[in-house]
C-alpha positions as a Markdown table, in Angstrom:
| # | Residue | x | y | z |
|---|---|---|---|---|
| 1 | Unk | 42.4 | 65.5 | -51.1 |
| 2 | Unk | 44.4 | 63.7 | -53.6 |
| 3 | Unk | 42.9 | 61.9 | -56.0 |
| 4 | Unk | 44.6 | 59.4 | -59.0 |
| 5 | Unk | 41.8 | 58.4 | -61.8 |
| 6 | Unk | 42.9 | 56.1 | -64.4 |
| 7 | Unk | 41.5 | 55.7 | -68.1 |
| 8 | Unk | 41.6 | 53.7 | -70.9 |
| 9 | Unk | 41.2 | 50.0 | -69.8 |
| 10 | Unk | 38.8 | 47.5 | -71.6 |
| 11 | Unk | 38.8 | 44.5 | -73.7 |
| 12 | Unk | 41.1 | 44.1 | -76.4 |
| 13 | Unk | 42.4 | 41.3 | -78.4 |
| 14 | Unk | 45.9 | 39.9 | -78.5 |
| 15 | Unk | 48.4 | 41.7 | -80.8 |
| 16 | Unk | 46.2 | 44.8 | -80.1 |
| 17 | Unk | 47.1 | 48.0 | -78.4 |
| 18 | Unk | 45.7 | 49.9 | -75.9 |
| 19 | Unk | 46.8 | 53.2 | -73.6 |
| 20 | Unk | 46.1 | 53.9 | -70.4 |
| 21 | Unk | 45.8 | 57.6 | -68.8 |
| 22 | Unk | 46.2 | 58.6 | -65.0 |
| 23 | Unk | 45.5 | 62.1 | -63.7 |
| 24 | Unk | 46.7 | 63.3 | -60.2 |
| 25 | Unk | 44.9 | 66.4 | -59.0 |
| 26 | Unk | 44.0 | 67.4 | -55.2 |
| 27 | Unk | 48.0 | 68.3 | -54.8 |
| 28 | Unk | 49.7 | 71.5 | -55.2 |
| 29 | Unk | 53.6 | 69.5 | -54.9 |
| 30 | Unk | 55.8 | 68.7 | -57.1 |
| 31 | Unk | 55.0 | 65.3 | -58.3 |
| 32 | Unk | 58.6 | 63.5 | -58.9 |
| 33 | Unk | 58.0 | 59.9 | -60.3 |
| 34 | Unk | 54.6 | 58.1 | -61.5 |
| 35 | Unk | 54.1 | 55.4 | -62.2 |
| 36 | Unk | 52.0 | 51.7 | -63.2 |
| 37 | Unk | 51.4 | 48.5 | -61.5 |
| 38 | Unk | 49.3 | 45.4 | -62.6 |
| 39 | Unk | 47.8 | 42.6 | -60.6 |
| 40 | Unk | 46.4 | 39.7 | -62.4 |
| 41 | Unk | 44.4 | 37.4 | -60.7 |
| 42 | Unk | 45.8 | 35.3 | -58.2 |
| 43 | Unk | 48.9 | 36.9 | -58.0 |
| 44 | Unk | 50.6 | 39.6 | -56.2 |
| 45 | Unk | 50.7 | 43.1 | -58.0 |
| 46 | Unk | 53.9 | 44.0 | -60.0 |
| 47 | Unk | 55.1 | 46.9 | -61.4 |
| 48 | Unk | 55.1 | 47.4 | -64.7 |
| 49 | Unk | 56.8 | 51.0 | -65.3 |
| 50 | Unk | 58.0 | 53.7 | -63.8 |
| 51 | Unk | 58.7 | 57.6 | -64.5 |
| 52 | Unk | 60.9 | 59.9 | -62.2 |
| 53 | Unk | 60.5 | 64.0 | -63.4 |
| 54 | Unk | 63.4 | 64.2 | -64.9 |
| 55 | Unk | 65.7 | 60.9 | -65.3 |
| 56 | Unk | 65.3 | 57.5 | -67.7 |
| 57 | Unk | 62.0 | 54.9 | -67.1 |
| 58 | Unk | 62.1 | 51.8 | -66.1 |
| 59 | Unk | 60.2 | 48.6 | -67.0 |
| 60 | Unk | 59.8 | 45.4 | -66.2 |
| 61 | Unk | 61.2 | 42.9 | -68.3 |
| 62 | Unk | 58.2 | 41.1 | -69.3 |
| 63 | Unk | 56.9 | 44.6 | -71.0 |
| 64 | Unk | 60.3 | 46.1 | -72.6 |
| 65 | Unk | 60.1 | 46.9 | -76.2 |
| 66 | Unk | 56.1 | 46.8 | -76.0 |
| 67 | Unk | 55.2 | 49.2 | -73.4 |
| 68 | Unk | 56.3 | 52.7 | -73.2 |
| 69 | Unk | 55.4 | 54.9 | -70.3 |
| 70 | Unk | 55.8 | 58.7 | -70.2 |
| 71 | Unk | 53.8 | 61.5 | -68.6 |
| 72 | Unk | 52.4 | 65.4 | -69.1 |
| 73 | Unk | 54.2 | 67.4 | -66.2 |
| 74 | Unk | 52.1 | 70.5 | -66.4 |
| 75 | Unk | 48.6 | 68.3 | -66.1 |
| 76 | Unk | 50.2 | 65.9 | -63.2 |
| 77 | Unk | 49.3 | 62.7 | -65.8 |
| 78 | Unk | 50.9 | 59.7 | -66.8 |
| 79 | Unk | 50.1 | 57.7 | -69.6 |
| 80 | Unk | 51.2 | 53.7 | -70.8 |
| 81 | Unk | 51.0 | 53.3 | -74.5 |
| 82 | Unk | 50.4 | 49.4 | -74.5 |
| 83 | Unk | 51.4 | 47.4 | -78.0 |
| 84 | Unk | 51.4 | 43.8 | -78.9 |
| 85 | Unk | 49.4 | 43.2 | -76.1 |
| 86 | Unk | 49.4 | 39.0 | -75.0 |
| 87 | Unk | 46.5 | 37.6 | -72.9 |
| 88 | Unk | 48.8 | 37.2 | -70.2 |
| 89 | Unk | 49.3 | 41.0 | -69.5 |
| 90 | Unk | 45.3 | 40.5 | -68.6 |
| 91 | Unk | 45.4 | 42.2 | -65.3 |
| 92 | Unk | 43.9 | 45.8 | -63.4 |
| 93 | Unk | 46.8 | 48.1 | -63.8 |
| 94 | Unk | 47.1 | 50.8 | -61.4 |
| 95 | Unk | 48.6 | 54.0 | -61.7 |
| 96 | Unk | 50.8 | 55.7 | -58.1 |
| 97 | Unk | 52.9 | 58.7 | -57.6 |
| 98 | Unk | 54.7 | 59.4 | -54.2 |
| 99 | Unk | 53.3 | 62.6 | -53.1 |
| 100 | Unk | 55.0 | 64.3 | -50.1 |
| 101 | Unk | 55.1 | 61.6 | -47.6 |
| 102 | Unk | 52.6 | 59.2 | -48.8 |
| 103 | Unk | 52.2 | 57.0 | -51.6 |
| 104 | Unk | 48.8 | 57.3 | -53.7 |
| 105 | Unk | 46.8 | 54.7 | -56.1 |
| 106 | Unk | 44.5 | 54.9 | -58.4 |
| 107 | Unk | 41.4 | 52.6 | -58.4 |
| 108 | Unk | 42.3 | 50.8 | -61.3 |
| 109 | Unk | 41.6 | 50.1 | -64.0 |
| 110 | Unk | 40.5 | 46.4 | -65.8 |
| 111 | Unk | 42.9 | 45.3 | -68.9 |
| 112 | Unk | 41.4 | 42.2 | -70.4 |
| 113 | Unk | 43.2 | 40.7 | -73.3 |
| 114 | Unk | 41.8 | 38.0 | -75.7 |
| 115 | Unk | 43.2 | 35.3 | -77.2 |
């Protein structure tokens, strides 16, 4: 059974820093892209970055220049080094990889920032 368990989250305050881990096990395929998705409250989720196995990242606008995604092949985990965080990136971010034919998520986990 796959499973994705993310890391890291908790309270920090604005300006601060913070990185997230995800682990993928359960899986004995190649795992091509990962990648992390927030949802704040009241709004719909978004992603926030994304990692293919072998190509460039991508990132949403709002995080470029702060956020930096990149990821351990050999232990199937992704991580999101988070800096100059702003109270309005408050939201549960979610880690997901395509796996075969489905799509997996973690749980989540909570990123509160404080003003």
């Amino acid at each position: 059974q796959v499973r994705m368990v993310e890391s890291g989250g908790g309270l920090v305050q604005a300006g601060g820093s913070l990185r997230l881990s995800c682990a993928a096990s359960g899986t004995s395929l190649d795992i091509n892209a990962m990648g992390w998705y927030r949802q704040a409250p009241g709004k719909q989720r978004e992603m926030v970055a994304g990692i293919p196995s072998g190509g460039n990242t991508n990132y949403a606008d709002s995080v470029k220049g702060r956020f930096t995604i990149f990821r351990d092949v050999s232990k199937n985990t992704v991580y999101l080094q988070m800096n100059r965080l702003q109270p309005e990136a408050t939201a549960n971010y979610y880690c997901t990889a395509p796996i075969g034919s489905l799509r997996f998520w973690g749980q989540g986990t909570q990123v509160p920032v404080s003003s």
